[in-house]
C-alpha positions in Angstrom: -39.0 14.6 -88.3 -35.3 13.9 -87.5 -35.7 16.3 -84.5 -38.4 14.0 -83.1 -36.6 11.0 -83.9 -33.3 12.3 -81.7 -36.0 12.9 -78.6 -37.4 9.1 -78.8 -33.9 7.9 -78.9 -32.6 9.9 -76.0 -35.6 9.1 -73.8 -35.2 5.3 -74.6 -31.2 5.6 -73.6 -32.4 7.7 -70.9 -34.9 5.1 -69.3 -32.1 2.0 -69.9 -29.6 3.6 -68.0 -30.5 2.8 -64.6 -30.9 -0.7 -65.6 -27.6 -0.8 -67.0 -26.0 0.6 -64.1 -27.7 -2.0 -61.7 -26.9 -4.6 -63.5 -23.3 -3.4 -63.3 -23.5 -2.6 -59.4 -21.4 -5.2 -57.2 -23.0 -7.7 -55.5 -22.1 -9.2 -52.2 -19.9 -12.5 -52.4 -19.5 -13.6 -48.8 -21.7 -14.7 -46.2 -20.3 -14.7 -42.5 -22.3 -17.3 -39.6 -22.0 -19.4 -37.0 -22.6 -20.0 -33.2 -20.9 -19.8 -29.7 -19.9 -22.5 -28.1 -19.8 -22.9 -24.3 -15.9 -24.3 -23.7 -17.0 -27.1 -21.1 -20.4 -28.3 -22.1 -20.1 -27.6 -26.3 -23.8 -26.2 -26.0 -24.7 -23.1 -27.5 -24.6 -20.3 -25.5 -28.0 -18.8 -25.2 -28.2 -14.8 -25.8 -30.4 -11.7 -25.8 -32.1 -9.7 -28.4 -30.3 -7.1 -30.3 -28.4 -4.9 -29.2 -29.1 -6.5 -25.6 -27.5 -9.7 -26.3 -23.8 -10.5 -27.4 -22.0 -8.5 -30.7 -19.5 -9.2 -32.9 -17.6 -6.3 -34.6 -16.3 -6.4 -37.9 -14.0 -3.7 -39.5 -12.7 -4.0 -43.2 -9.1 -4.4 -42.4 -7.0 -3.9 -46.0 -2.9 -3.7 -45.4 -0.8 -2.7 -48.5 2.4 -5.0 -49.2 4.5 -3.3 -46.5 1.6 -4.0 -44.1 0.1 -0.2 -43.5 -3.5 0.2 -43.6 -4.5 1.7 -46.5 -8.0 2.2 -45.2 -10.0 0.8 -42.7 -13.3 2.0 -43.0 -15.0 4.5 -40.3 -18.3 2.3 -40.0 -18.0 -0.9 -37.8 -20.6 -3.3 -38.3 -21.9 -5.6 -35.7 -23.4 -8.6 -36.4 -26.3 -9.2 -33.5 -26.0 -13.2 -32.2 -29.7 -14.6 -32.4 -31.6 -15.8 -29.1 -30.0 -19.6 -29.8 -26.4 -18.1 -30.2 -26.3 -18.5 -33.5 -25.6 -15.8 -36.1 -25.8 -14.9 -40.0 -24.6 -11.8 -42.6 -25.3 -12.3 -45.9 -24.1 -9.1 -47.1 -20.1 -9.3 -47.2 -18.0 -8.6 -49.7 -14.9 -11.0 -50.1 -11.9 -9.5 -48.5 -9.9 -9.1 -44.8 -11.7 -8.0 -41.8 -10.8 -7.2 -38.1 -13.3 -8.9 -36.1 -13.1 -8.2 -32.2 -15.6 -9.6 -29.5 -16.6 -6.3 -26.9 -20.2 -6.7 -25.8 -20.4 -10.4 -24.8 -21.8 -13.0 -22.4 -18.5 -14.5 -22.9 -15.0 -14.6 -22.9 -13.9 -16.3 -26.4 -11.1 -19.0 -25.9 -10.6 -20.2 -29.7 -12.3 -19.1 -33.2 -12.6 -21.8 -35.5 -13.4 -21.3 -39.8 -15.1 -24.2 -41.4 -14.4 -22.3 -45.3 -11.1 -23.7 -46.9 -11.0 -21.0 -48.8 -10.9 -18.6 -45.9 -8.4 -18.0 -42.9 -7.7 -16.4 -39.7 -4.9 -14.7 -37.9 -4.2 -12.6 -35.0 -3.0 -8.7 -35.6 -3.1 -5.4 -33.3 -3.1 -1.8 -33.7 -0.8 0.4 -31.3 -2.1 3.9 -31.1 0.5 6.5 -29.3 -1.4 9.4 -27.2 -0.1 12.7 -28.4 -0.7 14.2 -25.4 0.8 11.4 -22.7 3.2 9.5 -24.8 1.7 6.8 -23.7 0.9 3.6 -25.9 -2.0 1.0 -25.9 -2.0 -1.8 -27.9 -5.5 -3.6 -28.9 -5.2 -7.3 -30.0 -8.0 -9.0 -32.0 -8.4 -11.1 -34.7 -8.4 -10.5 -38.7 -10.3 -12.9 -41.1 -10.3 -13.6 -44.7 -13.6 -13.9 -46.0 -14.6 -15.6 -49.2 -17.6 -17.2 -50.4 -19.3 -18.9 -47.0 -17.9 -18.6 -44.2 -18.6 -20.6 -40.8 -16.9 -19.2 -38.1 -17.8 -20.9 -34.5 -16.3 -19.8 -31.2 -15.5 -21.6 -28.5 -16.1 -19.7 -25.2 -16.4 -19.5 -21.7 -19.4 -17.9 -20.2 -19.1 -15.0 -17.7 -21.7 -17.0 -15.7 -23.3 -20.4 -16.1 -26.7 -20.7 -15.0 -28.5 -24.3 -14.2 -32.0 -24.4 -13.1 -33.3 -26.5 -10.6 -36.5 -26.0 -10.1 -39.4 -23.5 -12.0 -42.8 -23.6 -10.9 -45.9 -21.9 -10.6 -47.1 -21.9 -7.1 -50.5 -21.7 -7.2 -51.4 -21.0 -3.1 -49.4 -17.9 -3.3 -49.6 -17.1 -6.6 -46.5 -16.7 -7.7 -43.6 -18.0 -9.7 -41.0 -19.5 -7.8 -37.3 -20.4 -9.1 -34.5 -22.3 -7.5 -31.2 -22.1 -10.1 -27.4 -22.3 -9.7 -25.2 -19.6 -11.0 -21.8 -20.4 -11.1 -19.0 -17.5 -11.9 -15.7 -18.1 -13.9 -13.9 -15.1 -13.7 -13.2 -13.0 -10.1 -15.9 -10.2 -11.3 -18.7 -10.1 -8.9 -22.1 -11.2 -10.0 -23.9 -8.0 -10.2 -27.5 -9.4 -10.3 -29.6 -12.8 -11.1 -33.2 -12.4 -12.3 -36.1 -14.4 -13.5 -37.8 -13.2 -16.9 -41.4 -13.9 -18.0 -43.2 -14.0 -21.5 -45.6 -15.9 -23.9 -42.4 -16.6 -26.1 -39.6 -19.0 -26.0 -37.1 -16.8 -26.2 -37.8 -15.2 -23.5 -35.3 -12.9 -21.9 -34.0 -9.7 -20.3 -35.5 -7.7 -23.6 -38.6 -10.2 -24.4 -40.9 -10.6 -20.9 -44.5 -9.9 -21.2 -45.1 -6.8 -18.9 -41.8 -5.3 -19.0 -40.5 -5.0 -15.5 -43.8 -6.4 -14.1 -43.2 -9.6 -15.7 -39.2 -9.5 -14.3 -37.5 -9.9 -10.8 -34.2 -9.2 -10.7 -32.3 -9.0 -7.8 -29.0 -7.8 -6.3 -26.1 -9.9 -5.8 -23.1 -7.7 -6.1 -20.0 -10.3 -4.4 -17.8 -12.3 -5.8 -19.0 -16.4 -5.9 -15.9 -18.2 -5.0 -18.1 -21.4 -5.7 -21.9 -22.4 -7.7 -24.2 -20.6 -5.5 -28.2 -21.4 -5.7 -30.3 -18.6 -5.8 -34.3 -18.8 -4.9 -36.1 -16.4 -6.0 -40.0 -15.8 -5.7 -41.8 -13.5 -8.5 -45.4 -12.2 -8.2 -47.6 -12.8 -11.1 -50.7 -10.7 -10.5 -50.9 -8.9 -13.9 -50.8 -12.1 -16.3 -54.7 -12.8 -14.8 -56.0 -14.1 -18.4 -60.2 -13.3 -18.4 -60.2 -17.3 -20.3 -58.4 -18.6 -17.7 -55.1 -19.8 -17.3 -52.1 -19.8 -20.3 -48.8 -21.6 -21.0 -46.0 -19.0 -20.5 -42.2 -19.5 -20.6 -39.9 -18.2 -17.6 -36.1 -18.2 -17.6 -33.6 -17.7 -14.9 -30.6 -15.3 -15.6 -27.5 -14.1 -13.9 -25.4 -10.6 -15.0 -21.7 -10.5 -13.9 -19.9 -7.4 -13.5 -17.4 -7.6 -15.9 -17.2 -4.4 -17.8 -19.8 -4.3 -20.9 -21.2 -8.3 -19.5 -24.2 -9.4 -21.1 -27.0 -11.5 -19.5 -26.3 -15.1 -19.2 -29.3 -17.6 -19.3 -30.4 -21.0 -18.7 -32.8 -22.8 -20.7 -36.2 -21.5 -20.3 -38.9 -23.7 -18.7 -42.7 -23.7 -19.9 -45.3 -23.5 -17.2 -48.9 -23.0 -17.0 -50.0 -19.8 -15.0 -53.5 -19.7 -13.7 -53.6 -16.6 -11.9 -56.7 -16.8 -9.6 -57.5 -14.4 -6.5 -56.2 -15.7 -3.4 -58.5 -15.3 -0.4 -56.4 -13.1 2.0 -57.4 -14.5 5.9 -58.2 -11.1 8.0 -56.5 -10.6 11.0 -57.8 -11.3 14.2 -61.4 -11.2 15.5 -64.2 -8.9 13.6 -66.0 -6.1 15.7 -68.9 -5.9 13.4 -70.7 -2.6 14.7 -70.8 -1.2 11.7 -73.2 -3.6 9.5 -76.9 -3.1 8.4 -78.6 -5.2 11.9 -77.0 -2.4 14.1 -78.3 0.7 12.4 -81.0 1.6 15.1 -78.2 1.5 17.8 -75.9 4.7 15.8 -76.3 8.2 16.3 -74.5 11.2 14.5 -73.1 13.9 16.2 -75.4 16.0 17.9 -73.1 18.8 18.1 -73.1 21.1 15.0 -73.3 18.2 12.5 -75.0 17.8 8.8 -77.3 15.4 10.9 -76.8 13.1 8.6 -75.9 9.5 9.5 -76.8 6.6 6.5 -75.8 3.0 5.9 -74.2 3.0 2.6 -74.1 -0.5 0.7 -73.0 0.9 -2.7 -69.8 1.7 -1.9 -68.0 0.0 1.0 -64.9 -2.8 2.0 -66.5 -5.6 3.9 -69.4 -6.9 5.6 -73.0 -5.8 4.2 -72.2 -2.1 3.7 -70.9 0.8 5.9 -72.1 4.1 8.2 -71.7 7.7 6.6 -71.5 10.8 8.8 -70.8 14.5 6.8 -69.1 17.3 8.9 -71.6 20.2 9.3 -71.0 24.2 10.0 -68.2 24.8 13.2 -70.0 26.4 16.0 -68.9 30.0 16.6 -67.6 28.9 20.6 -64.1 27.8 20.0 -64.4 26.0 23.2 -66.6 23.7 21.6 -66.5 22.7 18.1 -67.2 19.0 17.6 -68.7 18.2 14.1 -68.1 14.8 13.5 -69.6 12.2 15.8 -70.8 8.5 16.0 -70.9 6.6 18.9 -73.4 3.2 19.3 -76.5 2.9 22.2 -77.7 6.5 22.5 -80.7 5.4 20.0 -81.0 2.1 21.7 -81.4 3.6 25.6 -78.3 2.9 26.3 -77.9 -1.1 25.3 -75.1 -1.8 23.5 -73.6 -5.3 22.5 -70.4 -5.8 24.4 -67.2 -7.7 22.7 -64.3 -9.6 23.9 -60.9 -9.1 22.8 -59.3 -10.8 26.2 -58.2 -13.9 24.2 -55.2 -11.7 23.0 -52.3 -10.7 24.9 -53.0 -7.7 26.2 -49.0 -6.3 25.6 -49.7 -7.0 21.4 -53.2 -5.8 20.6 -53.9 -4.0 17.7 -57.1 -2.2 16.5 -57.4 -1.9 12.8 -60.2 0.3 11.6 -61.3 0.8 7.7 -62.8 3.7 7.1 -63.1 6.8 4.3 -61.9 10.6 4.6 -63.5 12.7 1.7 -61.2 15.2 2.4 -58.1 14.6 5.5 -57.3 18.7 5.6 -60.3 19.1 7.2 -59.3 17.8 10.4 -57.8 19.2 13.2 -54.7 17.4 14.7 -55.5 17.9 18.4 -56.4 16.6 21.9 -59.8 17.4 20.6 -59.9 15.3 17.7 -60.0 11.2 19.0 -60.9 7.8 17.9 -61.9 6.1 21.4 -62.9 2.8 22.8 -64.1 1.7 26.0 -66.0 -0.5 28.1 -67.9 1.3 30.3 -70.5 2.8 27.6 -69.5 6.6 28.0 -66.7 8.6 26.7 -63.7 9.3 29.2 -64.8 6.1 31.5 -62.6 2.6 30.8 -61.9 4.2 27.4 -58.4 4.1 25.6 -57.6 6.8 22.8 -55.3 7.9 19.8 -55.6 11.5 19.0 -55.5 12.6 15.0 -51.8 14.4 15.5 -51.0 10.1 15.8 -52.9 8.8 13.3 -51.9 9.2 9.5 -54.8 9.9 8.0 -55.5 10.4 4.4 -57.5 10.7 1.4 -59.8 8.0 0.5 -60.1 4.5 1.9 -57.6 3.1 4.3 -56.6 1.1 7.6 -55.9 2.7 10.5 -53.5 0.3 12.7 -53.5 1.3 15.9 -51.6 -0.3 19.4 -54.5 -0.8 22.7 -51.3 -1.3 24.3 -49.6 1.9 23.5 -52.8 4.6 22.9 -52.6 8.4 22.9 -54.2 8.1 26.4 -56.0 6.4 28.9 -59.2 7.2 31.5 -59.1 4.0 34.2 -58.9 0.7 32.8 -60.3 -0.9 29.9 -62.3 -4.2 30.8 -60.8 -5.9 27.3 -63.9 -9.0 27.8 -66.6 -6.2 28.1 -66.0 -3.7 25.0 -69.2 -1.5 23.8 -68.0 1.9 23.2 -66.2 3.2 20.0 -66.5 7.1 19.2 -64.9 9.4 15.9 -65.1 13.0 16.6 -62.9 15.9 15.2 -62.5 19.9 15.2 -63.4 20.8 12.1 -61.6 23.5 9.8 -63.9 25.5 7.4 -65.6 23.1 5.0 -67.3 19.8 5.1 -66.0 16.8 5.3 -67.4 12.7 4.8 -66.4 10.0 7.0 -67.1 6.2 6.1 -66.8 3.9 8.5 -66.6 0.1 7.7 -64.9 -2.6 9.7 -63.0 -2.8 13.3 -60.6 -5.7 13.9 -59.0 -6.6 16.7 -55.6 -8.8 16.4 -52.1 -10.1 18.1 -49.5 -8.3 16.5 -46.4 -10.0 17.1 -43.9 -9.1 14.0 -41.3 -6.4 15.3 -39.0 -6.2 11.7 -39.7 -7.9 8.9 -35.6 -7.0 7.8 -37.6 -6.0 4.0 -35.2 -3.1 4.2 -31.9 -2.0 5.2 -33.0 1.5 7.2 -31.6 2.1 10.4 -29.4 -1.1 9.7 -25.5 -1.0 10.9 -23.0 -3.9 10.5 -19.5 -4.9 10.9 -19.2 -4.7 6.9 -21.7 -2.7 4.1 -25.2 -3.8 5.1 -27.1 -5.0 2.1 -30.8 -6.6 1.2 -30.3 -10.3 -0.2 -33.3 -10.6 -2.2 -32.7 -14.2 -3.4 -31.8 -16.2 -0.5 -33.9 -15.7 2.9 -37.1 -16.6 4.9 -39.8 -14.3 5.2 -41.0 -11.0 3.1 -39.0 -9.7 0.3 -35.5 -10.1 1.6 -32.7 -10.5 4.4 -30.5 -8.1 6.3 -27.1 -9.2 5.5 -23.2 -8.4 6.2 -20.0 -9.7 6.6 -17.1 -9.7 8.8 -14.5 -7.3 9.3 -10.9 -8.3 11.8 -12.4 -7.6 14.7 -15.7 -9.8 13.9 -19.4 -9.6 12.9 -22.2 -7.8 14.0 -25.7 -6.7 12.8 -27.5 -3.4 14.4 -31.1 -2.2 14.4 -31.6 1.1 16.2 -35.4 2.6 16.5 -37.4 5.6 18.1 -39.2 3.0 20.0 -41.6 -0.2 19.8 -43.5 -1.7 22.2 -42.7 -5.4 22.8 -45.7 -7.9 22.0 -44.9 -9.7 25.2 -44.7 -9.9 28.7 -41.3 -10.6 30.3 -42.8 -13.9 31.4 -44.1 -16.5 29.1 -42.5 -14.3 26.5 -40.2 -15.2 23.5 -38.4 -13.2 21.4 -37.9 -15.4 17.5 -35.7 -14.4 14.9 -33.8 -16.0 11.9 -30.1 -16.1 11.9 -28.2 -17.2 8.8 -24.4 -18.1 8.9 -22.2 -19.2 6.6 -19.7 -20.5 9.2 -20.8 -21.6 12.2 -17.3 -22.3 14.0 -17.0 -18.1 13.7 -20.1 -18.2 16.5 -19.6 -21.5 18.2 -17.6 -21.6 21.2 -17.0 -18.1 20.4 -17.7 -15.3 22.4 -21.4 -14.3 21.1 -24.6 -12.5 22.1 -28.1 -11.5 21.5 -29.4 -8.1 22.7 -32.5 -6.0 22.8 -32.6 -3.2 25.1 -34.0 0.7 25.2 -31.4 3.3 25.4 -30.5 2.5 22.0 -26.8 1.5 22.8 -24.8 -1.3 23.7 -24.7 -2.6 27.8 -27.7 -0.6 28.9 -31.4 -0.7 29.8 -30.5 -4.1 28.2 -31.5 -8.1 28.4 -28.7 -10.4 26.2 -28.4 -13.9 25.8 -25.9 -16.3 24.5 -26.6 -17.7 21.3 -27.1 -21.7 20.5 -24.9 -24.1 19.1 -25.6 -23.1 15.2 -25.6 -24.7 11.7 -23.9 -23.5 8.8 -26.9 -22.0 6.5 -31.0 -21.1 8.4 -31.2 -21.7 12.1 -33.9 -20.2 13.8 -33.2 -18.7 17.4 -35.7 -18.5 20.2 -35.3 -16.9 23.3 -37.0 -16.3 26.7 -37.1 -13.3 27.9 -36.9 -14.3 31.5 -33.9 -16.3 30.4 -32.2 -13.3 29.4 -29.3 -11.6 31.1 -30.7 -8.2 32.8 -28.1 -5.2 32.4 -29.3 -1.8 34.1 -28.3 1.6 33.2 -26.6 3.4 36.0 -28.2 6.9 36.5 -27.1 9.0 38.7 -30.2 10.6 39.6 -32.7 7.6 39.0 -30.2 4.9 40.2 -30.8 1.3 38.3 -32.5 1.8 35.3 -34.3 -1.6 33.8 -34.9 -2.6 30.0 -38.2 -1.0 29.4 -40.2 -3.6 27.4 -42.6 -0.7 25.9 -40.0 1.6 24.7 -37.7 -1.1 23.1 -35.1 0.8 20.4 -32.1 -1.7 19.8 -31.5 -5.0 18.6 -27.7 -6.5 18.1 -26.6 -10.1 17.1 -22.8 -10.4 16.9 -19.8 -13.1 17.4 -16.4 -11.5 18.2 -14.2 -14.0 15.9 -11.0 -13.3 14.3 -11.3 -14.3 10.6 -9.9 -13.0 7.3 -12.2 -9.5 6.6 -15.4 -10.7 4.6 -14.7 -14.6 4.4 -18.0 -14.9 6.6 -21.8 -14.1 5.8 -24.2 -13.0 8.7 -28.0 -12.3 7.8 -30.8 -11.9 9.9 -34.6 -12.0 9.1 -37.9 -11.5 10.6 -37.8 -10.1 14.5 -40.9 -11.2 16.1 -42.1 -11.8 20.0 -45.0 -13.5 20.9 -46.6 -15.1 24.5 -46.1 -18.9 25.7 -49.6 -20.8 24.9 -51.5 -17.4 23.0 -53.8 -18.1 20.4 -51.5 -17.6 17.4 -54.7 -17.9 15.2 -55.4 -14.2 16.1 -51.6 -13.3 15.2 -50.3 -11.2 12.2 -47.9 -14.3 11.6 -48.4 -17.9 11.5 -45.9 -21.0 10.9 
């Protein structure tokens, strides 16, 4: 009985023990908050999420009474700022700690404690490399915690960001955002963005689609002064199927300062109503290939499937589309067409004709929609052709691209092809009188399905759309500016070096959408000093020997603005300089073979103190109908 008696009691102590030790367990007795302060306007300095926003580390720092450490310990804690720069730790014991600021949007100017019972002072550790000798010193700041402690800094952003404008653009669909950034320190501004999401505290870390809901764009140069940046973000992906919703976009700016943070401006609440925009087609429509012309197509009569059918399942536009199939090759490898539609054979030979003489004749395009089951199929060959003619027959007024020119692939797609510049030509194509278009291919083993849905017929007058920085030289590093520019997705930009400023394109050659009467070459010029071009020796130049002072037309620039201007030039105003071939003697600009492009000013300026950027190279004719252009003011 006593034996049982000693188990009961031992359990009991047993089962109070962990009780008692809990109870016994230290609690924490200091609490550690408060915010950031922007320096110049007092207002809290907004911040990221987490680890993506400013941190604080803290480090217990305990000295003995001759001032050595007698521990620090090895774990640094780093308190997270919230998105409204404000931050709490409730979990401190009371005691010294080294607090240091490394992963910031900010430079801290002064720390202030609110506690009476708490202080702050400055300290530093100097560490000695064993190896080097060498000494570093790191400075930072040691605080006494007790009880609740406010500590508030006052700081000064790497970058401050003002908005001036956020608003959803409803005719393009898009958002777009005008803000300033302005930099306090030397460090180039490495980017600026624009973030998107449902919440308020939206950011870098919180946008809705991750880095389809974001635009951030390269900066990379130092602002000397508050610089506005526009930038333009695409929305397609927040379509909501119950219509439109209230979403929350804020402007952002990143400086390059080692370990920077994202800086932010307040974010603006708009209402996104993302609807599908009506894209205008190009040009003028060739409809031959809807329903009401079905008795006037034949398939190939050579070695085909026979099979020829309007499909109106699966098409692009119009009421539907022809499908031809590839059939067996014939065993005469001098003849072995497989694939073949042409209009009028079924019809006796009456075919509507079309008119396509109300564009220039030097930019006419031919787009044509159509669908390759399978693109290995074809042979790439004189013998494999997309034509169109006038005269009714193949090889007679016809113009043609051969399939070794035309990048053809799986699928549906958009064939864009020059009338100007063809694969080749058989007499002259009467452009108010078209009614023949033929598809025919060798055929490797296998068959192959051909749809064939729309023909357009348009003015193509855009030569660059300066989207991209390929094949780009200039007096400094050539870079895409993104946020400030006129057309497309960007600007080709650089800056000066001591000799002056220039901006290159080179080619392998384009065919110019205009005649050297009547015709204009357009581009957009930005300068950030116009007395570096203005009364300074200056020129425009296109030519085609891709170099400098041959086969090339120049022109003086105009008196220009500091910012935009837009240049346009005649081309019969321009400056004719031949190339001197031995053999050939005087060698002209050749207007369809055009390969260079050069804007420069030969001013003598401090290296980089002025901005050059150029954007959308187009020509076009005096009095065309830009309704059937690619571009329109």
């Amino acid at each position: 009985m006593k034996k049982l008696f000693n188990w009961i009691l031992f359990i009991c102590l047993a089962s109070a023990l962990p009780a008692c030790l809990g109870d016994n367990y230290q609690q924490p007795d200091a609490a550690f908050h408060g915010g950031v302060f922007d320096a110049e306007t007092g207002e809290l300095m907004l911040q990221d999420i987490g680890g993506e926003g400013s941190q604080i580390e803290v480090l217990e720092w305990t000295k003995d009474k001759d001032g050595n450490l007698i521990y620090p310990k090895p774990d640094t804690s780093r308190l997270n700022f919230m998105t409204d720069g404000n931050y709490r730790d409730n979990n401190f014991f009371k005691g010294d700690y080294r607090v240091q600021f490394s992963l910031t949007n900010f430079n801290p100017a002064t720390v202030q404690l609110s506690s009476k019972d708490s202080e702050i002072w400055d300290d530093s550790v100097t560490v000695t490399d064993e190896e080097t000798g060498e000494t570093r010193t790191t400075n930072f700041k040691v605080i006494h915690l007790s009880g609740d402690t406010e500590m508030n800094i006052t700081a000064v952003p790497w970058c401050r960001v003002s908005v001036k404008e956020i608003v959803f653009d409803e005719t393009k669909q898009r958002v777009f955002a005008q803000f300033e950034v302005e930099a306090t320190t030397d460090d180039p501004v490495k980017e600026v963005g624009l973030f998107c999401d449902e919440s308020p505290h939206v950011s870098y870390s919180i946008n809705y689609y991750g880095a389809q809901s974001t635009k951030q764009v390269a900066v990379n140069k130092v602002l000397k002064e508050p610089t506005v940046f526009t930038v333009k973000m695409p929305l397609e992906m927040f379509q909501d199927k119950d219509g439109g919703k209230d979403y929350y976009v804020r402007a952002g700016a990143r400086s390059s300062h080692t370990d920077a943070r994202w800086n932010y401006a307040p974010a603006v609440k708009i209402h996104i109503d993302v609807k599908p925009v009506a894209v205008k087609p190009l040009g003028i429509r060739w409809d031959l290939f809807d329903k009401k012309y079905e008795a006037m197509w034949q398939a190939g009569k050579h070695y085909t499937l026979d099979q020829l059918y309007f499909d109106d399942k699966d098409f692009k536009s119009g009421d539907g589309c022809y499908v031809t199939v590839s059939g067996p090759v014939d065993p005469d490898p001098g003849y072995r067409i497989t694939t073949y539609i042409s209009p009028g054979e079924k019809s006796g030979g009456i075919r509507p004709t079309f008119d396509i003489s109300s564009i220039p004749e030097e930019g006419c395009h031919m787009q044509l929609t159509l669908y390759i089951s399978d693109a290995t199929k074809f042979t790439h060959d004189e013998n494999s052709q997309i034509e169109i003619g006038s005269n009714g027959v193949f090889d007679s007024e016809e113009v043609c691209w051969i399939f070794g020119a035309v990048p053809f692939k799986n699928g549906w797609q958009t064939l864009d092809l020059s009338v100007a510049d063809p694969s080749g030509k058989s007499g002259s194509l009467r452009r108010n009188h078209m009614n023949w278009f033929r598809f025919y291919h060798r055929d490797k083993e296998g068959n192959a399905t051909v749809k064939f849905d729309e023909i357009r017929f348009y003015y193509k007058t855009m030569l660059e759309g300066c989207d991209a920085v390929a094949g780009w030289a200039g007096s400094g590093p050539v870079s895409l500016d993104e946020s400030d520019f006129k057309e497309g997705e960007g600007a080709v930009s650089t800056v000066n070096n001591d000799s002056g400023i220039r901006l290159q394109k080179t080619w392998v050659s384009e065919y110019v959408p205009a005649p050297k009467k009547k015709g204009h070459f357009e581009f957009w010029l930005y300068v950030s000093d116009a007395s570096a071009f203005n009364g300074v020796d200056n020129q425009v130049e296109i030519g085609s020997a891709q170099r400098a002072d041959a086969q090339e037309l120049h022109w003086k620039l105009p008196t220009l603005i500091n910012g935009w201007n837009k240049v346009d030039l005649k081309l019969e105003d321009a400056v004719s300089v031949p190339e001197n071939d031995p053999d050939k003697g005087e060698i002209e600009m050749d207007l369809r073979h055009m390969n260079w492009f050069r804007v420069y000013s030969n001013c003598k300026l401090p290296v980089g103190s002025v901005t050059m950027k150029v954007d959308r190279l187009r020509f076009y004719k005096e009095g065309a109908d830009m309704s059937l252009a690619d571009f329109q003011e």
